[in-house]
C-alpha positions in Angstrom: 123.9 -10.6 -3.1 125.9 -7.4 -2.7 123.8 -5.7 -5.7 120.7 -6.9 -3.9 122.0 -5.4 -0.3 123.4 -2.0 -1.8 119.2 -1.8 -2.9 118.2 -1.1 0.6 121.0 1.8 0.9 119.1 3.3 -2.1 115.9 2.7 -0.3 117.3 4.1 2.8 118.5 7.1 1.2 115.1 7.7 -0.5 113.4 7.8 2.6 116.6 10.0 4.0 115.5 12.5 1.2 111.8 12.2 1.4 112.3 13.0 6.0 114.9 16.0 5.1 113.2 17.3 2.3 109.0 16.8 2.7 107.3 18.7 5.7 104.2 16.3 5.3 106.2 13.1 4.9 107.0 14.2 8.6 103.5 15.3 9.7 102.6 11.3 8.3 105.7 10.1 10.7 104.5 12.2 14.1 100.7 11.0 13.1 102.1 7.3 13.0 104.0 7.4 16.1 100.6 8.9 18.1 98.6 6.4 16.8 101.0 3.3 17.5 101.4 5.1 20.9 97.4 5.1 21.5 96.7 1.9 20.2 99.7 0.6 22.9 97.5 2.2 25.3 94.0 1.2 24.2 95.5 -2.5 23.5 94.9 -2.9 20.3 94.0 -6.4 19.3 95.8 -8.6 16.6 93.5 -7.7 14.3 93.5 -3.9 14.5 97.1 -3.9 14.7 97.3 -5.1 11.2 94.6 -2.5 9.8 96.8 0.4 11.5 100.2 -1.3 9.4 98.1 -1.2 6.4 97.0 2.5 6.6 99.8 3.4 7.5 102.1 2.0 5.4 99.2 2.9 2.3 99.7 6.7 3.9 103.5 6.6 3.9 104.5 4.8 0.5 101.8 7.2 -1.0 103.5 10.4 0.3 107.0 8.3 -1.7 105.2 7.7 -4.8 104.2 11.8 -4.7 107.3 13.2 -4.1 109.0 10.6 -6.5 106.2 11.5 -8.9 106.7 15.6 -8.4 110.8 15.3 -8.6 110.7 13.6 -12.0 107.9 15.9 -13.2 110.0 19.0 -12.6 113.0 17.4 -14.0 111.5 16.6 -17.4 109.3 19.6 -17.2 110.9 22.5 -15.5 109.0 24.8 -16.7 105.1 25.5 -15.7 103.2 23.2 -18.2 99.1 22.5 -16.9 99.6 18.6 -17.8 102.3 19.0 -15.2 100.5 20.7 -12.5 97.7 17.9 -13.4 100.5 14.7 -12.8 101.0 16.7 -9.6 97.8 17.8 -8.7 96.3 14.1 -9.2 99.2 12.8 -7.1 98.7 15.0 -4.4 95.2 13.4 -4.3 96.3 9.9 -4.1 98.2 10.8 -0.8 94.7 12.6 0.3 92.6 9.7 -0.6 95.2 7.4 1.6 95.4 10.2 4.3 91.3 10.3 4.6 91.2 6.3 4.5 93.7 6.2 7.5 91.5 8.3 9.4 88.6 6.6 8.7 90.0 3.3 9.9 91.2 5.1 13.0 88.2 6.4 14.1 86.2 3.0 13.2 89.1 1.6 15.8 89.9 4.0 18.3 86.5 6.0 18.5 84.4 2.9 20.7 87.2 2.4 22.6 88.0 6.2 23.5 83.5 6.6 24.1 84.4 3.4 26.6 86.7 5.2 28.3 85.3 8.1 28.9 82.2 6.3 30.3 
């Protein structure tokens, strides 16, 4: 049990690392927090609540998976090597494809509500 507890301290300090170290890690965070603070306001139902925990956790563990992905790519290949920049380059677009499906979802959600409001 205590080998299975001390895994959430490594967890904890990954995502430690990944809020110290990775500008759009943070830009995902402030993102998150408007949206969970305009669907509060819009009253989002069950429903839609879990579409925005799905994109948003899809955003978020993609941004882990990149920077995990660049960290070890630099350690085993420190110097420039174009298979590298392609690991990074094609991880970089996993995190944009998530990013651009978050958005997507949003605006399917929050767009007739927001045109309702303004009516």
């Amino acid at each position: 049990m205590q080998k299975f507890l001390r895994g959430f301290g490594y967890a904890f300090a990954g995502i430690g690392y990944v809020l110290k170290t990775q500008l759009n890690f943070k830009v995902h965070c402030l993102a998150m927090a408007f949206v969970i603070l305009l669907g509060w306001y819009f009253k989002l139902s069950t429903q839609e609540w879990l579409w925005i925990a799905m994109v948003c956790g899809f955003v978020l563990a993609s941004e882990l998976f990149n920077t995990g992905i660049e960290v070890l790519v630099d350690l085993v290949s420190p110097e420039i090597h174009p298979k590298a920049k392609i690991i990074k380059d094609v991880s970089a677009a996993a995190v944009l494809i998530a990013a651009v499906t978050a958005i997507v979802v949003g605006l399917l959600i929050f767009m007739p509500k927001i045109i309702a409001y303004a009516s």
